[in-house]
C-alpha positions as CSV (number, residue, x, y, z in Angstrom):
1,X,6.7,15.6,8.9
2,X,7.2,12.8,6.6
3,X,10.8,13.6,4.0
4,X,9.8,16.8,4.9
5,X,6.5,17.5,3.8
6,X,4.2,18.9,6.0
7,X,2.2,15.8,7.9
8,X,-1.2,18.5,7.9
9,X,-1.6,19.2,4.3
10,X,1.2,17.3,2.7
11,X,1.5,19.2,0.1
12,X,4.0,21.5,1.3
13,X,7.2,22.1,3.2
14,X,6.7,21.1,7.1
15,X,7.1,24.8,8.2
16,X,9.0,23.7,11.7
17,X,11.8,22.1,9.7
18,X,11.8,25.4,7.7
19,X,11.9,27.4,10.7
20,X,14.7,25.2,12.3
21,X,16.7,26.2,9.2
22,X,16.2,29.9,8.7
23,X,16.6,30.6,12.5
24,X,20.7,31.4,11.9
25,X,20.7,32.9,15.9
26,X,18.7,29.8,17.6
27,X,19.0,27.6,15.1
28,X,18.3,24.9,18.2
29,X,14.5,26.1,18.6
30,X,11.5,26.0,16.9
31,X,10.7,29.9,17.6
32,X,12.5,33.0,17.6
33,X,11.9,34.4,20.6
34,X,13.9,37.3,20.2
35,X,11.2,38.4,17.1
36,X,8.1,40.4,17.2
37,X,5.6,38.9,19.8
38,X,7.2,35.9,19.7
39,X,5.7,34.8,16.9
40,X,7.4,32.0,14.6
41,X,10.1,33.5,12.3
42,X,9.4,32.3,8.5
43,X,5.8,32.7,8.7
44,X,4.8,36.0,7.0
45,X,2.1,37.0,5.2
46,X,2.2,39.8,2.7
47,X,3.9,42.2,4.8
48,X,2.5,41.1,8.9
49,X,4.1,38.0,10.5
50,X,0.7,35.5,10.4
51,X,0.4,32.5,13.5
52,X,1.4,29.0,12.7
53,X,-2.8,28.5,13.1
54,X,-3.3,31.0,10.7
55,X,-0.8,29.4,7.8
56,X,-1.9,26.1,8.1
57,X,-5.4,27.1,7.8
58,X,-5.0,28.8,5.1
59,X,-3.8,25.9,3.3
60,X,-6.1,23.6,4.5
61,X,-8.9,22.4,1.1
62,X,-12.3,23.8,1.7
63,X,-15.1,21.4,1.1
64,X,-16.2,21.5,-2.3
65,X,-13.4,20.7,-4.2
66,X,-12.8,18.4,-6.7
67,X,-12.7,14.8,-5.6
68,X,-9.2,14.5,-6.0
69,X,-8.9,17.1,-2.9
70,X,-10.4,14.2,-0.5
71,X,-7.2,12.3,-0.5
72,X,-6.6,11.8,3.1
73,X,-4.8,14.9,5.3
74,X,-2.0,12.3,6.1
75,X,-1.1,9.9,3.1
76,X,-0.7,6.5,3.3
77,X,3.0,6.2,3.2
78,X,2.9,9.0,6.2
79,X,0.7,7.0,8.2
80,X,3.0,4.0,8.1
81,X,6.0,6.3,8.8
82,X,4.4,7.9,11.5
83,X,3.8,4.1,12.9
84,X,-0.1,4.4,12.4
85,X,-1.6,1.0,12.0
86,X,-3.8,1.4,8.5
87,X,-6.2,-0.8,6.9
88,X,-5.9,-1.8,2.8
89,X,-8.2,-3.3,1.0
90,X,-7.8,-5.1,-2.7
91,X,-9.7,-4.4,-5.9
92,X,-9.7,-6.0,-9.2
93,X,-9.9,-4.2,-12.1
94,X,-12.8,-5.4,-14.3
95,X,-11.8,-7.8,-17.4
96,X,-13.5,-5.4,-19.7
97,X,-14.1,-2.1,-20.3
98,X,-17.5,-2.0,-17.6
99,X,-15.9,-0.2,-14.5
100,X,-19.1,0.3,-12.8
101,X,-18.5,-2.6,-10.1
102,X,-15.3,-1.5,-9.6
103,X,-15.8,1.8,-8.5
104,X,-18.5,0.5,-6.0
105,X,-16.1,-1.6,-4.5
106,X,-13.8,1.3,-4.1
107,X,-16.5,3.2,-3.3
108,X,-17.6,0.9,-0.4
109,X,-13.8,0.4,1.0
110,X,-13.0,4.3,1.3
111,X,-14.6,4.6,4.9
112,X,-12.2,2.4,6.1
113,X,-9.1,2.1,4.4
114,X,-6.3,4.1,3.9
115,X,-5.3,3.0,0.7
116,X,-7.0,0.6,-2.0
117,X,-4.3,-2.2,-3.9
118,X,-5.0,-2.6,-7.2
119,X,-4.1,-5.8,-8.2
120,X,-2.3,-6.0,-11.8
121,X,-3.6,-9.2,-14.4
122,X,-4.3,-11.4,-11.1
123,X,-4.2,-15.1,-11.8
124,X,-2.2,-14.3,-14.9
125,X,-5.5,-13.4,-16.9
126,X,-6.2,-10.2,-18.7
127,X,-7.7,-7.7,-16.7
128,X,-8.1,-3.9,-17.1
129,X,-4.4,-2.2,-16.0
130,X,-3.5,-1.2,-12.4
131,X,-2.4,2.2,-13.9
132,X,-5.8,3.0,-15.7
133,X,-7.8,1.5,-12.3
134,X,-5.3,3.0,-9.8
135,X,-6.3,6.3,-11.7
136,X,-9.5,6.0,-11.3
137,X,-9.5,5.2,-8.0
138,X,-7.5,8.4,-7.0
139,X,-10.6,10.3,-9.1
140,X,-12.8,9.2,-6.9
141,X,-10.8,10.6,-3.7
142,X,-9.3,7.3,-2.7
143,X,-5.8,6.8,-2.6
144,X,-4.0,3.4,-4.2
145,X,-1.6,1.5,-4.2
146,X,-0.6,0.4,-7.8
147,X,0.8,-2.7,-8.4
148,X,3.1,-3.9,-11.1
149,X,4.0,-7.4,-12.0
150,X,7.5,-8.4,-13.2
151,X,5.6,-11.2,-15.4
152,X,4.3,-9.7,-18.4
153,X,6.7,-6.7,-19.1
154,X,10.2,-6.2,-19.9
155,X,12.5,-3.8,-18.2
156,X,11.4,-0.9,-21.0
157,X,8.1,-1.2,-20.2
158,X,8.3,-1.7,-16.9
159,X,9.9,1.5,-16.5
160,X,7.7,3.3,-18.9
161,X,4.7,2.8,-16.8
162,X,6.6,3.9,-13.5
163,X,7.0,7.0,-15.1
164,X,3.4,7.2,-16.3
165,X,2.3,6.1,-12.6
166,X,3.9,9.4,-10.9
167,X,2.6,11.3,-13.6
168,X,-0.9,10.0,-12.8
169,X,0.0,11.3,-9.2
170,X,0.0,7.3,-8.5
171,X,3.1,7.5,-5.8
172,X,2.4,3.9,-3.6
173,X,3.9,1.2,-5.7
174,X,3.8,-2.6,-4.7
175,X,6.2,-4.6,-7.4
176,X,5.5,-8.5,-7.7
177,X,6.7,-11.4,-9.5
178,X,3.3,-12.3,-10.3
179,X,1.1,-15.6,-10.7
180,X,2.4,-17.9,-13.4
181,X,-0.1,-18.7,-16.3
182,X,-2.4,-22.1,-15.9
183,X,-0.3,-25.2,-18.3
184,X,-3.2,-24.5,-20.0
185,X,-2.9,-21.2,-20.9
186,X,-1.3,-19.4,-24.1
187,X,0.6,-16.6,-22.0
188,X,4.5,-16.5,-22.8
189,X,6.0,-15.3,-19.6
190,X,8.1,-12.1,-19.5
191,X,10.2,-11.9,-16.8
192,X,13.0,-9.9,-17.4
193,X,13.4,-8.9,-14.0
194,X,12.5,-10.1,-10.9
195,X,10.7,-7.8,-8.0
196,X,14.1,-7.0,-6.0
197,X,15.2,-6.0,-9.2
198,X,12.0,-3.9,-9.8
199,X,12.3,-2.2,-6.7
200,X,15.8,-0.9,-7.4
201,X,14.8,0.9,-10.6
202,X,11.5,2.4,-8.8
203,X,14.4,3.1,-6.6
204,X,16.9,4.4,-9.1
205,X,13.8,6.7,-10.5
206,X,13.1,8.5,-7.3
207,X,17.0,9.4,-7.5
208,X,16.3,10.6,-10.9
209,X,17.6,8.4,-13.0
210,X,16.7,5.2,-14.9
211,X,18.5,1.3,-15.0
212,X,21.1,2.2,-16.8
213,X,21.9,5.9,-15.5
214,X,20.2,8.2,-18.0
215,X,19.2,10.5,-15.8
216,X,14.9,11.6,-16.5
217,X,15.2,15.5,-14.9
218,X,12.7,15.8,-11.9
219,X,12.9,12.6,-9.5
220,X,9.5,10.6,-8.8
221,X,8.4,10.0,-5.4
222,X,7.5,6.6,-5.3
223,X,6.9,5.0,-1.7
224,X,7.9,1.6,-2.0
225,X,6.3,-1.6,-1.2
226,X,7.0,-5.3,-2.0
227,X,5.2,-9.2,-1.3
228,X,6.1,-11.3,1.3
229,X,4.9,-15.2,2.0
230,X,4.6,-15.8,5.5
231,X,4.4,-19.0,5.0
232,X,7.3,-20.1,3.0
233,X,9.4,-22.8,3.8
234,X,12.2,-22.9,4.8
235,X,11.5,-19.0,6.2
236,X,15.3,-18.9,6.6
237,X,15.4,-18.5,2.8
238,X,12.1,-15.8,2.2
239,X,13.7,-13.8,5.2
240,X,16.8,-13.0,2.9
241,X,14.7,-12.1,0.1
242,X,13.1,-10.0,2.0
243,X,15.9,-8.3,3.6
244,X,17.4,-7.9,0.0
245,X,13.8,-6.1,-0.7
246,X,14.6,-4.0,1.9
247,X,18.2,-2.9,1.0
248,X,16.4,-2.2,-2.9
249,X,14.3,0.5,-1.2
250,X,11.2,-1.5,0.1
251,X,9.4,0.4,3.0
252,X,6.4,-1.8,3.4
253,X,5.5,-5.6,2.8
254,X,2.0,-6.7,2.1
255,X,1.7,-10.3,2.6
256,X,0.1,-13.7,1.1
257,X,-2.7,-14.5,3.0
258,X,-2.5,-15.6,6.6
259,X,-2.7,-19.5,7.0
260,X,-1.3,-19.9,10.9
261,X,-1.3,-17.6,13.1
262,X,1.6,-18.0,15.1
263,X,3.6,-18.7,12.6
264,X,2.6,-15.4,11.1
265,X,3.1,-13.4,14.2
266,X,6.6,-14.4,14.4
267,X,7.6,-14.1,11.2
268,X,5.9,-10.5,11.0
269,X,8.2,-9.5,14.1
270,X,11.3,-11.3,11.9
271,X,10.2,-8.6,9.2
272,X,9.8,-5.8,11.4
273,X,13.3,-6.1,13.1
274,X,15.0,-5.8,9.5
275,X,13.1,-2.3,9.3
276,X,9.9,-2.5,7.5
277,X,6.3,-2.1,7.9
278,X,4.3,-5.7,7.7
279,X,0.6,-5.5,6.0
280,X,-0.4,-9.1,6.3
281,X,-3.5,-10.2,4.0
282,X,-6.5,-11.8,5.2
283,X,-8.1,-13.9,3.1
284,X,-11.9,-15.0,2.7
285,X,-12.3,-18.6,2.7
286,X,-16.0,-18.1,1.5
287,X,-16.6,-21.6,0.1
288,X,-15.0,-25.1,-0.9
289,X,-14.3,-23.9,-4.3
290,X,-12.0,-20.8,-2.8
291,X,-10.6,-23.7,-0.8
292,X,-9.3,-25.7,-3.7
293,X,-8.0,-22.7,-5.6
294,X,-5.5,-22.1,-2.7
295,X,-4.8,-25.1,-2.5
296,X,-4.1,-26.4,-6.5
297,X,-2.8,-23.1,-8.2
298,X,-1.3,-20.5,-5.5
299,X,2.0,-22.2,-5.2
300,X,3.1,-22.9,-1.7
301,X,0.4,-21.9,0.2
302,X,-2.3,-24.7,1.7
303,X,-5.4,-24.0,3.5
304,X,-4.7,-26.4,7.0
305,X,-7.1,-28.9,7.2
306,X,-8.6,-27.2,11.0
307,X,-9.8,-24.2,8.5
308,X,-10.8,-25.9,5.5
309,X,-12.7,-28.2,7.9
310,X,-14.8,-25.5,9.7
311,X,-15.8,-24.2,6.4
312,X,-16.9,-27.4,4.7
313,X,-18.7,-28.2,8.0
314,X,-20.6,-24.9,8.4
315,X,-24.0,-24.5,7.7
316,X,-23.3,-21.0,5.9
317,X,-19.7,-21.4,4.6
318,X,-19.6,-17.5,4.4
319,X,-20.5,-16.7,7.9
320,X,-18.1,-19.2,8.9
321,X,-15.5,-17.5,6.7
322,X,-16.1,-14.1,8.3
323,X,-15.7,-15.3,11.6
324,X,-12.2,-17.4,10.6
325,X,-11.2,-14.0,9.5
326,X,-12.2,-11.6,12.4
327,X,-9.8,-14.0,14.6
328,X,-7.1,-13.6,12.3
329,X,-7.7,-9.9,12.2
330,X,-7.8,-9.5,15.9
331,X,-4.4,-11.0,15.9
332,X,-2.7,-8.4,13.1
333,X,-3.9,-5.9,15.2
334,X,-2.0,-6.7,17.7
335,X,1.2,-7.1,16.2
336,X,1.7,-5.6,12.6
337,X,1.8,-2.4,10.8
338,X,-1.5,-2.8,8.8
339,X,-4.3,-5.1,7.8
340,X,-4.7,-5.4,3.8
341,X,-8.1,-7.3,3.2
342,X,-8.6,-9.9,0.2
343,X,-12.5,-11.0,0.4
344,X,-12.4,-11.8,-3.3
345,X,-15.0,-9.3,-4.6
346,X,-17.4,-9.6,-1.6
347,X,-16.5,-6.1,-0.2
348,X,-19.3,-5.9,2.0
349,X,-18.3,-9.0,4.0
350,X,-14.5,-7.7,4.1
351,X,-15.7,-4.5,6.2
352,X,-17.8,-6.1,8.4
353,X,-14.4,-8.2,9.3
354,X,-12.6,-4.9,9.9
355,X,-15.9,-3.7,11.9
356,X,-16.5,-6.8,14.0
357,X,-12.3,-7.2,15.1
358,X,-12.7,-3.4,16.0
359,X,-10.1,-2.0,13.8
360,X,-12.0,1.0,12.6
């Protein structure tokens, strides 16, 4: 059981913690072995004691159902709770009203991962909102993860669209600082909080009550995630900010995009031992231009000159980009909680990454 939710259906009370607590003479064990046929105490139908195979069939979703119903058996947050090593993948909402290719994109990644992120005004340009595309998403049977930047919203709003997320039945929830705008660009920064901050009022909501205390009735149910840079410098510093993401409710980091892998590995076990689940990103280098994006306007994080090398030597910069990206996959495998893909649009190739490094 996850919270205690049933980890078969999760939608309903893990009947084993419900037996543990109406059992008042062996409160100690699972069955009452004193009832009728030894059958477990608590699970009755109409007026005949029904087997545990029986209930939970019975709430198991024919097929047929509407495409909400195809949500996964286990959720996402379960998964990671249960120490199952799950695969994300991003998606970028469209910057117009045409959703077509980004429902074929989420389309393509629900074989294989376990949750979808969908990113919120990426690059600090206007997109279509993570709540409208994480909704979407869940119509089409795949579960998301909806993200939330601290940028462009004040704490009213903020809070406002966490309340319309569990609504939506949108419970994953990554908060971020978020990109700052190009010099260039007209976008007045927001800003009123920052993502610890963020996290403590997703926080404060699944305890039922908003920033300030007003308390909102029924509690949401918000699994928590936040960002974490792998490769910041010095690490000392990003491991405290992490740790005070941690103490805000953060279960679950998903990460920048890996750069050196042994630097990564360590710092994901740094992560790990403060008691949170690491989802590092992988990133497609798919050409020089990706290269010098990195490298000019995602602050902090360079593309080392052995990688950028390979792919401005390769005779197909793509292939080469795949294969830069199966190695680093190999290596989350091995020791983090998750993979979360970034192939920048080219879905196709980000699968075949998670195909060739034999993660599903």
């Amino acid at each position: 059981m996850w919270e205690g939710r049933c980890d078969v259906t999760g939608d309903m009370p893990c009947v084993f913690a419900e037996l543990r607590l109406t059992s008042a003479q062996r409160p100690d064990r699972l069955f009452d072995t004193e009832g009728a046929s030894g059958e477990p105490s608590g699970l009755s139908g109409s007026s005949e004691t029904r087997s545990l195979s029986e209930f939970v069939r019975s709430r198991v979703r024919e097929p047929g159902e509407e495409n909400a119903s195809r949500l996964s058996v286990l959720s996402f947050a379960q998964k990671i709770e249960a120490g199952r090593f799950v695969v994300t993948g991003e998606v970028a909402p469209p910057r117009g009203v045409d959703c077509s290719k980004m429902i074929a994109s989420i389309r393509l990644w629900a074989p294989v991962c376990d949750a979808v992120n969908i990113t919120d005004n990426q690059g600090a340009t206007l997109h279509l909102s993570s709540l409208a595309a994480s909704k979407m998403a869940r119509d089409e049977g795949v579960e998301s993860i909806f993200q939330q930047t601290c940028r462009d919203r004040n704490r009213l709003a903020l809070q406002s669209d966490l309340l319309a997320a569990h609504t939506l039945g949108l419970h994953n929830f990554l908060a971020v600082t978020g990109d700052n705008p190009s010099p260039q660009s007209p976008v007045r920064r927001m800003f009123d909080l920052d993502s610890t901050q963020l996290l403590q009022i997703a926080d404060r909501l699944n305890h039922g009550t908003t920033m300030d205390g007003t308390p909102i009735g029924e509690a949401t149910r918000f699994y928590l995630g936040a960002a974490a840079f792998l490769d910041a410098e010095p690490w000392e510093a990003q491991k405290a900010r992490i740790a005070q993401k941690i103490e805000a409710g953060a279960r679950f980091f998903q990460t920048q995009a890996i750069m050196d892998c042994d630097k990564a590995a360590a710092r994901i076990a740094d992560i790990q031992r403060l008691g949170a689940a690491v989802i590092p990103g992988v990133l497609l280098l798919k050409n020089e231009r990706v290269i010098a994006f990195i490298d000019n306007r995602l602050e902090g994080l360079r593309v080392p000159v052995a990688l950028a090398d390979r792919i401005r030597r390769a005779s197909d910069p793509m292939a080469e980009a795949i294969d830069i990206a199966v190695e680093q996959a190999q290596m989350v495998a091995e020791c983090a909680d998750g993979i979360h893909l970034m192939p920048l649009e080219a879905v196709e190739a980000g699968i075949e990454v998670i195909r060739r490094a034999r993660i599903r």
